[in-house]
N, C-alpha and C positions, 0 to 999 in steps of 0.2 A: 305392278305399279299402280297405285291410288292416281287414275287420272283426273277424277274430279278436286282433290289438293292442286294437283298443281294445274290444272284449268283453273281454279276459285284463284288462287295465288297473280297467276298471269293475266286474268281479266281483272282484277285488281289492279296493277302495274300498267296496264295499259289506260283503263279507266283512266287512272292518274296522270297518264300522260295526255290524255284529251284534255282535262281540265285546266290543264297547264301549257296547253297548244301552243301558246306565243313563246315559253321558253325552250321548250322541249323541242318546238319543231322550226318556227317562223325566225326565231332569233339569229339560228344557224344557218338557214337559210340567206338572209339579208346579209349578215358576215361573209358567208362565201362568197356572195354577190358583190358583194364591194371589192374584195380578189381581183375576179374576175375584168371590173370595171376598170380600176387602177392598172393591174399587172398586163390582163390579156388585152385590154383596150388601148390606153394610154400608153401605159412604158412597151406592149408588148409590139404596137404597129415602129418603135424605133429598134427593134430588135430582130437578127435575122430567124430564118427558118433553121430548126434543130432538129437535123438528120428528115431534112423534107417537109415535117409538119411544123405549121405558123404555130409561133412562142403561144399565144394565144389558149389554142388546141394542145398544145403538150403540156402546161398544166394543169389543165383540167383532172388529169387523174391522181396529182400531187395533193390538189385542193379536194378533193375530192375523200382522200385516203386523210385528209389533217382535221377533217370532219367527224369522218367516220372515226377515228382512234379517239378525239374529246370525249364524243357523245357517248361512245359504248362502255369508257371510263365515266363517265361524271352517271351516265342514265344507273350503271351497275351497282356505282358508289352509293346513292343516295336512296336506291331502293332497298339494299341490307342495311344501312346505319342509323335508317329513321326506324325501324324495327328495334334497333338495339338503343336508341336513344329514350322513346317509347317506352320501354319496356316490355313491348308486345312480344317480341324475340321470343319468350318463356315459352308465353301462349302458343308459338308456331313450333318449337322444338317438343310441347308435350302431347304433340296433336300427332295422330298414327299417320306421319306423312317421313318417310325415311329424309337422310342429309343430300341423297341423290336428287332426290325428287324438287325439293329447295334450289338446290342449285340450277336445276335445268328449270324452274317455274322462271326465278330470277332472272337468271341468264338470258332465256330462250325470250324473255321480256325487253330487257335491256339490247339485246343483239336485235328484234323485231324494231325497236324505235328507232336505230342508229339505221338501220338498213333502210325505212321508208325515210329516213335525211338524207342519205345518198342517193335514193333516188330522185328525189324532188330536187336535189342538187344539180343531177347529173341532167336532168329533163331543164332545169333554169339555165345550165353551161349553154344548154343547145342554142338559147335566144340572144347568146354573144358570141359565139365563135362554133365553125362549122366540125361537127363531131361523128366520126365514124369509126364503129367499133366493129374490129376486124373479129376477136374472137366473143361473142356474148357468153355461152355457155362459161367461161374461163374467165371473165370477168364477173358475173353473177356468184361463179365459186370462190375467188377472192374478195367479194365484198362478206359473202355470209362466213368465210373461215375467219377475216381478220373482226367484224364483229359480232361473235362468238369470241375468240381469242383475249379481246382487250374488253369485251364486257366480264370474263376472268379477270381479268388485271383487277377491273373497277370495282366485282364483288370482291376481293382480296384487299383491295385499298378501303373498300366500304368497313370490312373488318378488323382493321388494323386502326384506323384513324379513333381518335376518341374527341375529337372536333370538327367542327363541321368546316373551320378552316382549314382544316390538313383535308376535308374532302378534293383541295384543288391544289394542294402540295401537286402532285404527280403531273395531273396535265398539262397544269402552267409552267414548273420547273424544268419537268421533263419531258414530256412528252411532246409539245409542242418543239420547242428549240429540235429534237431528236428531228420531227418531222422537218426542220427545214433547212437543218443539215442533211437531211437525209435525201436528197434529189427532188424535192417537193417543186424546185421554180428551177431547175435544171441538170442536166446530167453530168453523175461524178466522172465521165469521161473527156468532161472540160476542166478537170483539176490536176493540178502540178500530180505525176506519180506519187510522192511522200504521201498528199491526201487524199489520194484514189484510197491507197493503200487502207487509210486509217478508215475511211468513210464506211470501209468492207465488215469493220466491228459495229456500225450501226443497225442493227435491227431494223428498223423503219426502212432500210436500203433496201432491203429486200421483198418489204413487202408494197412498196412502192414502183417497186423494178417491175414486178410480175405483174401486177393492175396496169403498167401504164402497157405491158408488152400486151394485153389484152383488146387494149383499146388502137396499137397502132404496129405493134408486130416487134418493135423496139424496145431493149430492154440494157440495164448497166449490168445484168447478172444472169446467167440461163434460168429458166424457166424454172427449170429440175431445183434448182437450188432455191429460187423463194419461194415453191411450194414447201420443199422440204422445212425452209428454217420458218415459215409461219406455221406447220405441224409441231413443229418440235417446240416453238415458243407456246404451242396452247398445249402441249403436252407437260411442259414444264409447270402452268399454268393449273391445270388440272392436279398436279400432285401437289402444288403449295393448298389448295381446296381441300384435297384428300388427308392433308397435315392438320390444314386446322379444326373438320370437325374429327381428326380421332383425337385431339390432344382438347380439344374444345378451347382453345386461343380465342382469348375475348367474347369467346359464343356464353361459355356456365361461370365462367365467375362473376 
């Protein structure tokens, strides 16, 4: 493996996210914070305790996980597309650095930015509502599987997109609404059976389920099962990658 490509590549992407502090990092930050202020402060002190833990504290990992899925798509997205808008792209594809190596520069960049938001998230939760995480080890592994997973998504969308408006098709359309169907401000076991049911095809459900069971042992889905389906989502995720540079989709033409 050429480690020095893709350390020059990844210190590059990062570089770029210092310089861009106030979006990349403080933006997301002060949003989440506002969540917390409204939901777990205000509406949350009129709301009972869910399954023991103050409303407060159980979305913490809701908000937490609608963070991490923006940022590892928008950070993914717009570190492959300013390349291909650039037309710097050439220049990186004729450089002795394989399409593995690319991806993990990218990625491992993208999923690095998303995860120090999460944590600076998760350490600002604390100064509103009281946080104890029962499993660390099992939550430190679902923060890095899901962004690793949807920093995929966001180089895939970064690829696809041929504006820089479709760079937020995904997050704003989809992704977001997903997460807040998806158990993000409460559990699908306070929904009529019909929408339990439906909610079970939501992706975000599962990897929601499994971070918040980290942090409070409570979970809408076994363990076993949002590990499995956040694997098989960046598995899935990996070979739409593996499609586009052998077919080179929007990479050579």
């Amino acid at each position: 493996m050429n480690s020095h490509a893709v350390s020059a590549i990844y210190r590059f992407e990062m570089a770029r996210a210092w310089r861009t502090v106030s979006q990349t990092i403080i933006s997301p930050v002060i949003s989440t914070s506002l969540y917390f202020i409204v939901f777990g402060a205000a509406i949350g002190s009129r709301i009972p305790e869910v399954a023991g833990v103050s409303y407060g504290a159980f979305i913490v990992p809701g908000l937490i996980m609608l963070s991490l899925l923006t940022q590892s798509i928008s950070n993914a997205s717009f570190g492959i597309y300013f390349p291909r808008f650039a037309g710097t792209i050439y220049e990186l594809l004729s450089a002795p650095i394989s399409y593995l190596e690319i991806v993990i520069a990218y990625v491992g960049a993208a999923a690095t930015k998303s995860i120090i938001v999460g944590l600076i998230i998760l350490a600002t939760a604390g100064l509103f509502v009281p946080l104890h995480i029962e499993h660390p080890l099992w939550m430190l592994l679902f923060l890095v599987l899901t962004s690793i997973t949807f920093s995929l998504v966001g180089f895939i969308l970064g690829i696809w997109a041929d504006g820089f408006e479709k760079l937020q098709v995904v997050p704003l359309l989809v992704v977001t609404p997903l997460t807040f169907l998806g158990g993000a401000f409460y559990s699908i076991d306070m929904l009529p059976p019909f929408w339990q049911t439906l909610a079970l095809f939501n992706p975000v459900v599962y990897l929601i389920s499994g971070f918040r069971w980290s942090f409070y042992g409570m979970a809408d889905v076994g363990l076993g099962v949002s590990l499995g389906m956040t694997l098989a989502f960046m598995a899935a995720s990996l070979a739409i990658v593996a499609w586009i540079f052998k077919t080179g989709y929007r990479i050579k033409a």
